[in-house]
LUMDOKE-11020 format. One record per residue: residue in one letter; x, y, z of N, C-alpha, C, CB in turn; residue number from 0. Coordinates in nm, 3 decimals, decimal comma. Glycine has a CB too. Example, Ala and Ser with C-alpha at 12.3 -4.5 7.8 and 13.67 -1.06 7.14 Angstrom:
<pts>
- a:1,319:-0,569:0,780:1,230:-0,450:0,780:1,320:-0,330:0,780:1,131:-0,447:0,905:0
- s:1,285:-0,225:0,708:1,367:-0,106:0,714:1,290:0,003:0,787:1,408:-0,060:0,572:1
</pts>
This chain:
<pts>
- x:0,084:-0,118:0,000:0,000:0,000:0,000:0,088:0,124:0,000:-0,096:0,000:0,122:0
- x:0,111:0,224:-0,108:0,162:0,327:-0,133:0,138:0,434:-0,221:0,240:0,299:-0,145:1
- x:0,017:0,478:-0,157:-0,029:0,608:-0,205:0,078:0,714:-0,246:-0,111:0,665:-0,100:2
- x:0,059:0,710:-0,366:0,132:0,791:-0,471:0,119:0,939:-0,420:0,065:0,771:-0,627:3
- x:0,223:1,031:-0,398:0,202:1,188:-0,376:0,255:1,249:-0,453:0,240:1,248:-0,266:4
- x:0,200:1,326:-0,559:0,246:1,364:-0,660:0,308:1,518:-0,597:0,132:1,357:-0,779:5
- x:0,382:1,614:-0,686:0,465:1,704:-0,639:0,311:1,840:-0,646:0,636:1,721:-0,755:6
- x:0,265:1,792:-0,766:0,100:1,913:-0,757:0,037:1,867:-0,615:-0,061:1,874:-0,917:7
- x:0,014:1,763:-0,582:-0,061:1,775:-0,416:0,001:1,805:-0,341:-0,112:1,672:-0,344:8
- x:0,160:1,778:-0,324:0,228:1,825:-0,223:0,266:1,989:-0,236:0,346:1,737:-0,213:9
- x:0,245:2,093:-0,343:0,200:2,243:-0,371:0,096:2,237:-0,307:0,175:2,298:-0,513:10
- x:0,000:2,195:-0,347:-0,163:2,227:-0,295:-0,160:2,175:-0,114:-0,307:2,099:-0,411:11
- x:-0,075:2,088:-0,079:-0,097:2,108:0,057:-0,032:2,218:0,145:-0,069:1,998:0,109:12
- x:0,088:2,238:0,053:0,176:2,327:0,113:0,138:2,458:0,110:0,295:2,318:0,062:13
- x:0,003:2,519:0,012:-0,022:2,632:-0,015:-0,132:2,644:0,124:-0,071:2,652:-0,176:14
- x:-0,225:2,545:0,148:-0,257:2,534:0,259:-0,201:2,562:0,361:-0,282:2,456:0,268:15
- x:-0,118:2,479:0,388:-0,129:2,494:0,552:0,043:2,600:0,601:-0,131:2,278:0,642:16
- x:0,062:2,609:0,488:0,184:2,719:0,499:0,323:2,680:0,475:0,190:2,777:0,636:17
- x:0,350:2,568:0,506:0,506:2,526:0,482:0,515:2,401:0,487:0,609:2,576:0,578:18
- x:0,601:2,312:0,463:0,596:2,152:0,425:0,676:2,113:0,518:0,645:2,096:0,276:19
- x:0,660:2,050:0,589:0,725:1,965:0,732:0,679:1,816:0,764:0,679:2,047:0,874:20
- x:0,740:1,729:0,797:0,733:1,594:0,804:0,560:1,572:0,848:0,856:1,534:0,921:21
- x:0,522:1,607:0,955:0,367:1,541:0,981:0,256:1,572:0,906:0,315:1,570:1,108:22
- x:0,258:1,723:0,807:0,196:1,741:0,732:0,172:1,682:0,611:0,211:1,816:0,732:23
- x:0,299:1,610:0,565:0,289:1,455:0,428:0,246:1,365:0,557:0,495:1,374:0,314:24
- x:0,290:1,319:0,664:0,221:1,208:0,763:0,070:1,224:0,757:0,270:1,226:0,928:25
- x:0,027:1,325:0,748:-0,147:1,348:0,759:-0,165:1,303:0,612:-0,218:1,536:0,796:26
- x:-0,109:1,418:0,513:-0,142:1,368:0,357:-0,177:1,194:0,331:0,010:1,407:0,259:27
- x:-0,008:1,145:0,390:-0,012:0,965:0,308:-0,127:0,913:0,406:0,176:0,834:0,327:28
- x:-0,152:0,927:0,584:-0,229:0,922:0,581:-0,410:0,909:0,504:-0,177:0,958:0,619:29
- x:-0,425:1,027:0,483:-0,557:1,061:0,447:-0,613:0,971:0,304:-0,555:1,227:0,425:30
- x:-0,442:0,988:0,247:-0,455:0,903:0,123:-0,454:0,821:0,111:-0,410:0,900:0,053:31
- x:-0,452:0,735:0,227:-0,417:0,537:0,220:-0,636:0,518:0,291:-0,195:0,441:0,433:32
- x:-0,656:0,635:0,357:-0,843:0,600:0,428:-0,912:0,591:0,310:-0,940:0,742:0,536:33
- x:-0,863:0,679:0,207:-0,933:0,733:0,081:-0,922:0,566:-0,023:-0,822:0,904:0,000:34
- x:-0,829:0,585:-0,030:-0,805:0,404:-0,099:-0,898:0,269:-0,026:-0,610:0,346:-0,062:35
- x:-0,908:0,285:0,083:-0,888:0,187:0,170:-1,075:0,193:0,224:-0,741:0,230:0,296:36
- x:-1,123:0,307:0,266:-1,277:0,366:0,240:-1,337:0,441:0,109:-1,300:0,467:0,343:37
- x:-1,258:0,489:0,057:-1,347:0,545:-0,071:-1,351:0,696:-0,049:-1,516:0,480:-0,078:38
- x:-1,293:0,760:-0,105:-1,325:0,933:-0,043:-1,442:0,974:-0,047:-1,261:1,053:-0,117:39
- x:-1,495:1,039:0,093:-1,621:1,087:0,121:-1,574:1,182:0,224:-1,731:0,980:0,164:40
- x:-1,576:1,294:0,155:-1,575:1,434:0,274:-1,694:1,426:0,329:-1,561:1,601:0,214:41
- x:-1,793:1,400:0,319:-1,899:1,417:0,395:-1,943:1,288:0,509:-2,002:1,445:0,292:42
- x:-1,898:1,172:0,469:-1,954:1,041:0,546:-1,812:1,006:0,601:-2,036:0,905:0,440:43
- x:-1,710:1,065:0,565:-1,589:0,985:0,642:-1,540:1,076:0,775:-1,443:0,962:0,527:44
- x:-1,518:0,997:0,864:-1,480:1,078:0,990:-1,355:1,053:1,054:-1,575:1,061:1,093:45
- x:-1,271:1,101:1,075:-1,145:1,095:1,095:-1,126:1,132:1,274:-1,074:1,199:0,982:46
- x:-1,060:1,040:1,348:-1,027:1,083:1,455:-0,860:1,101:1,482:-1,095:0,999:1,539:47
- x:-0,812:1,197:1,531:-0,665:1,219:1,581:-0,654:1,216:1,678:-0,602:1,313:1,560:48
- x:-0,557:1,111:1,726:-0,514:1,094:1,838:-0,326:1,153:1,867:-0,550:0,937:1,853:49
- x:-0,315:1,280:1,960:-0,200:1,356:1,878:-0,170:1,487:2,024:-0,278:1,439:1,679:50
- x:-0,037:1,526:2,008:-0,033:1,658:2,080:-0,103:1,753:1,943:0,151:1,708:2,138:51
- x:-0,168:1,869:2,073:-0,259:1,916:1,957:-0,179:2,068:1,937:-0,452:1,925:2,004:52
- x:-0,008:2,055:1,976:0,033:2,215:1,904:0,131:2,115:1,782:0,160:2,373:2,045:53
- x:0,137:2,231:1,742:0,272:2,164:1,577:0,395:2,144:1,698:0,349:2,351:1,386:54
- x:0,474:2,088:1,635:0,491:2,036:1,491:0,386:1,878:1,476:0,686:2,002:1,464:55
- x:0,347:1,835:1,589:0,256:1,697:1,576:0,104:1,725:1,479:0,207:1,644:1,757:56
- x:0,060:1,885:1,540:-0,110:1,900:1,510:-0,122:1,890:1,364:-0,185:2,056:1,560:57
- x:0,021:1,935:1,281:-0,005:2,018:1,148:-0,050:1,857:1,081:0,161:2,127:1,063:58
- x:-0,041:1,679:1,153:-0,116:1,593:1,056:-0,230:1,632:1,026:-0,133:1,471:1,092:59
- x:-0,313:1,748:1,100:-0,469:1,774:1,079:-0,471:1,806:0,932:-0,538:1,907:1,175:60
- x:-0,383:1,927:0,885:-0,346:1,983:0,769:-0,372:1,888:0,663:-0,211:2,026:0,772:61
- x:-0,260:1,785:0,661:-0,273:1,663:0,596:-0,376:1,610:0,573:-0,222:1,585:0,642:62
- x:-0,469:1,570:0,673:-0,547:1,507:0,626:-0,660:1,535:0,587:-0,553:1,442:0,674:63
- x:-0,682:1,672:0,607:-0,777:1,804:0,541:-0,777:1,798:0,407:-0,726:1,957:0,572:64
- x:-0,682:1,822:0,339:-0,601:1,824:0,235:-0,674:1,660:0,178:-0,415:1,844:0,283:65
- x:-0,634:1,545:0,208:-0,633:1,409:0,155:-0,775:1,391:0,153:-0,552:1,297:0,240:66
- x:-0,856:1,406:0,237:-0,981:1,311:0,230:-1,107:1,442:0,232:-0,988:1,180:0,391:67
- x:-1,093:1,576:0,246:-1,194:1,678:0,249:-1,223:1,671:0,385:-1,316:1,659:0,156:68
- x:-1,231:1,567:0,521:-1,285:1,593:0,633:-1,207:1,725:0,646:-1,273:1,480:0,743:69
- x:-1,315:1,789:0,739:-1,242:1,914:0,807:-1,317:1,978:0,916:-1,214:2,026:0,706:70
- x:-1,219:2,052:1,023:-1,257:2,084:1,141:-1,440:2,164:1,125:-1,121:2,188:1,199:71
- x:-1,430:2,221:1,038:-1,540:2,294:0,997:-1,678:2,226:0,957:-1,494:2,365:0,894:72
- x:-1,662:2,081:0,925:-1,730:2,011:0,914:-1,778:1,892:1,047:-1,680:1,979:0,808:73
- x:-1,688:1,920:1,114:-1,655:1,854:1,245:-1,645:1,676:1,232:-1,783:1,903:1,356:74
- x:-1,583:1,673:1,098:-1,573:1,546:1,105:-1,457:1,496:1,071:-1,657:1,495:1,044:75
- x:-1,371:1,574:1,158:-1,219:1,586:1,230:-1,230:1,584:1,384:-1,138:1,735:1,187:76
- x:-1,219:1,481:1,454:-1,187:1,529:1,602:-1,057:1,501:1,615:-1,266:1,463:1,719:77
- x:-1,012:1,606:1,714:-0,880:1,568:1,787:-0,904:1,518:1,934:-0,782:1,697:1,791:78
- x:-0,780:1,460:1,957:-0,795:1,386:2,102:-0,633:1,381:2,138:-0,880:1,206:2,096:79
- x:-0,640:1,466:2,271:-0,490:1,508:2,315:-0,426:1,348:2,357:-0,490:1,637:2,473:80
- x:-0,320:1,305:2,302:-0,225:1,183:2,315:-0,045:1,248:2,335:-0,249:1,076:2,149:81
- x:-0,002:1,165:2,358:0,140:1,139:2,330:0,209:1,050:2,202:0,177:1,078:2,447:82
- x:0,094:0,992:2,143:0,151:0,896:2,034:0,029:1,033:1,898:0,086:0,644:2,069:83
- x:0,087:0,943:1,770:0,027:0,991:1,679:-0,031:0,872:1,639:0,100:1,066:1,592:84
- x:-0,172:0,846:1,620:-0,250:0,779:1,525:-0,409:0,834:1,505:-0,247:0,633:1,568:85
- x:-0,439:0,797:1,398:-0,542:0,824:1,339:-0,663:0,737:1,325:-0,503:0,852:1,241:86
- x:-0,789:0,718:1,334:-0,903:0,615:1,280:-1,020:0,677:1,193:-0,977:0,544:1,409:87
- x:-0,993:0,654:1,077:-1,095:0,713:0,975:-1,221:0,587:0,994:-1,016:0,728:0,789:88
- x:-1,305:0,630:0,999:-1,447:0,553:0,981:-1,559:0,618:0,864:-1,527:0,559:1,138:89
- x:-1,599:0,503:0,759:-1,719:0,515:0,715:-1,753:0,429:0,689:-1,747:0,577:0,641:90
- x:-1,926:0,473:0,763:-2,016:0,349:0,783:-1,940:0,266:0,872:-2,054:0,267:0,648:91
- x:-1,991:0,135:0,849:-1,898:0,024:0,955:-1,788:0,002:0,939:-1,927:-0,103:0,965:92
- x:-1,712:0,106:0,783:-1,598:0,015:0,780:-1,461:0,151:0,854:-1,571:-0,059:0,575:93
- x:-1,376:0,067:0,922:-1,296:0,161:0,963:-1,121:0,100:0,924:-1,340:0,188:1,132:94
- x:-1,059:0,216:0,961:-0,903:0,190:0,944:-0,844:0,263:1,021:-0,840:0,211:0,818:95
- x:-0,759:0,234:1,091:-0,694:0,274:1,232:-0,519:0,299:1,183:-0,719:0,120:1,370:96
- x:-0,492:0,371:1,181:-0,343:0,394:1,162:-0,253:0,432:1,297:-0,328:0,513:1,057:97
- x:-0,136:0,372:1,327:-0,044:0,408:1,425:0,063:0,414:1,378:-0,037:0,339:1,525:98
- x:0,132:0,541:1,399:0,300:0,618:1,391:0,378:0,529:1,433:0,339:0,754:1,484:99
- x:0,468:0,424:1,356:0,575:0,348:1,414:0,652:0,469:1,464:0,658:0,245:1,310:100
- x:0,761:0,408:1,608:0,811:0,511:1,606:0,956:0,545:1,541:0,800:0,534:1,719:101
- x:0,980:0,419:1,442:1,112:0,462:1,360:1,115:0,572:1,273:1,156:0,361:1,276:102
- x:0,957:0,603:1,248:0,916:0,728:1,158:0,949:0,844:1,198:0,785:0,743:1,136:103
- x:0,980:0,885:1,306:0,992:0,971:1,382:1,133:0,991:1,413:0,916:0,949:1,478:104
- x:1,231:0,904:1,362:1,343:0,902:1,396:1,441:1,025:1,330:1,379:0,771:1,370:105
- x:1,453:1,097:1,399:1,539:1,254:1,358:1,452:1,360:1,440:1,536:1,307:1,158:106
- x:1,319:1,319:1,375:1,271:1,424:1,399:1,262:1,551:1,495:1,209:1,389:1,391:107
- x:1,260:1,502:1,620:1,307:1,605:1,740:1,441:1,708:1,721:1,344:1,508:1,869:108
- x:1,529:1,633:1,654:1,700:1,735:1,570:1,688:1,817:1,499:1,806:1,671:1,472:109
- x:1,575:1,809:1,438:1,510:1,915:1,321:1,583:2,008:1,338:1,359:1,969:1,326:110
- x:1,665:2,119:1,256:1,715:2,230:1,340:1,682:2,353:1,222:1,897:2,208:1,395:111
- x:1,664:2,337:1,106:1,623:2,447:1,020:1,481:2,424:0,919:1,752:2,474:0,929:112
- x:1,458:2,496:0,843:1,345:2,507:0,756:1,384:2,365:0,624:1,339:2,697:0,688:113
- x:1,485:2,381:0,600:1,551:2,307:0,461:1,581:2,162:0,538:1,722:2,397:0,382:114
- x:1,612:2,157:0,660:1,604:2,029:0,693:1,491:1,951:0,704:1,653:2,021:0,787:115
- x:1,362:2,015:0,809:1,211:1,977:0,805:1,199:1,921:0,651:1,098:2,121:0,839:116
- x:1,204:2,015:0,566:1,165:1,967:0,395:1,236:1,891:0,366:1,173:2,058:0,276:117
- x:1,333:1,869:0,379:1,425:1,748:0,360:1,348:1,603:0,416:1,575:1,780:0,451:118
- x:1,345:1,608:0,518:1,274:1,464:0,604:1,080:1,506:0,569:1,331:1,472:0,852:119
- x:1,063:1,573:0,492:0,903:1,550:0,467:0,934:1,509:0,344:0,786:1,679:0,478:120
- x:0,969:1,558:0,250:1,028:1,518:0,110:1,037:1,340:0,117:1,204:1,600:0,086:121
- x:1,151:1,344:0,207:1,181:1,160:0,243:1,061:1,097:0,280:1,290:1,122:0,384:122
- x:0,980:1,104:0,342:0,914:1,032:0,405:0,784:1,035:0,311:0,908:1,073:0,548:123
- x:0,769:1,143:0,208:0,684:1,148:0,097:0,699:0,999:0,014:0,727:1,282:0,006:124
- x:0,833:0,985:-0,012:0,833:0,856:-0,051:0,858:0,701:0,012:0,903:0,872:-0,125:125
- x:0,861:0,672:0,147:0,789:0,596:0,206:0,676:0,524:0,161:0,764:0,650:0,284:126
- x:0,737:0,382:0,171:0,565:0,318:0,174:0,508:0,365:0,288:0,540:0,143:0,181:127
- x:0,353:0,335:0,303:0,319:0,393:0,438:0,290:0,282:0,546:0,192:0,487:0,425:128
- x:0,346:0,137:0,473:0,385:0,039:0,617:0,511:0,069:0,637:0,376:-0,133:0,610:129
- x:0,559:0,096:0,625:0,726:0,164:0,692:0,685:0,266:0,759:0,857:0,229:0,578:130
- x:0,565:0,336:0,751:0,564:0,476:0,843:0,439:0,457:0,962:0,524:0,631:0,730:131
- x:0,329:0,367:0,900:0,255:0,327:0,996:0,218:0,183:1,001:0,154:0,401:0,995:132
- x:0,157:0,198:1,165:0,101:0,006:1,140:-0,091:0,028:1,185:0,220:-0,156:1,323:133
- x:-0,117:-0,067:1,025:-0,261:-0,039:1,054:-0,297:-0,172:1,065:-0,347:0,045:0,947:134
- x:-0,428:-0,136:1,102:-0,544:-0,188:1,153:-0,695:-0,192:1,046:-0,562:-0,099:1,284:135
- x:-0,752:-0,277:1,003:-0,867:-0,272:0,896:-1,027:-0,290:0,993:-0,838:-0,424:0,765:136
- x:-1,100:-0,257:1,005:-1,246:-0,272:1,055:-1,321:-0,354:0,943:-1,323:-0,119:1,083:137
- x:-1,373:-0,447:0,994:-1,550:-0,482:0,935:-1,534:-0,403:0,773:-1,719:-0,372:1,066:138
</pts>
């Protein structure tokens, strides 16, 4: 499973949410593996985050705004304050549960400039997304 991110979605997310940093493609491949996996429905799909809710962790919201149309405004985005990052998109009965290995994460805290962040979002753009998460399938 490896949702393709082309360099036009990764513009269009970046014009969004302001700048390109590792959890914001984590929300994207996210959003884009529920969309494969449920069928994209901004309106029937509901996404829960389980996450610290300031950046650099929150900006997966971005991501997955961007990937599947849920959005805070629609309220069918919740967040839920954690220490780990994972996600559970549900529609209808069927759901998919994603969890942040934590080798994915590995640098990340060193981050020390703008060109580095893009550097390790860039990388992790091309990631399969079982190397970056371990999921879970529902009914």
């Amino acid at each position: 499973m490896r949702p393709d991110i082309s360099k036009r979605l990764i513009a269009e997310t970046v014009k969004f949410h302001g700048h390109l940093g590792p959890f914001l493609i984590l929300g994207l491949k996210a959003g884009l593996l529920a969309n494969r996996v449920l069928g994209k429905d901004p309106i029937r799909t509901r996404a829960i985050v389980e996450t610290d809710p300031k950046p650099p962790r929150s900006c997966v919201i971005d991501g997955i705004q961007v990937a599947t149309g849920c959005t805070m405004g629609k309220r069918n985005i919740e967040l839920k304050r954690s220490n780990r990052v994972s996600i559970t998109f549900t529609r209808g009965e069927r759901s998919l549960r994603l969890c942040l290995r934590r080798e994915a994460l590995e640098g990340v805290a060193t981050i020390s400039s703008v060109e580095e962040a893009e550097r390790m979002a860039l990388a992790l753009a091309s990631k399969p997304v079982q190397e970056l998460f371990e999921t879970e399938k529902g009914p």
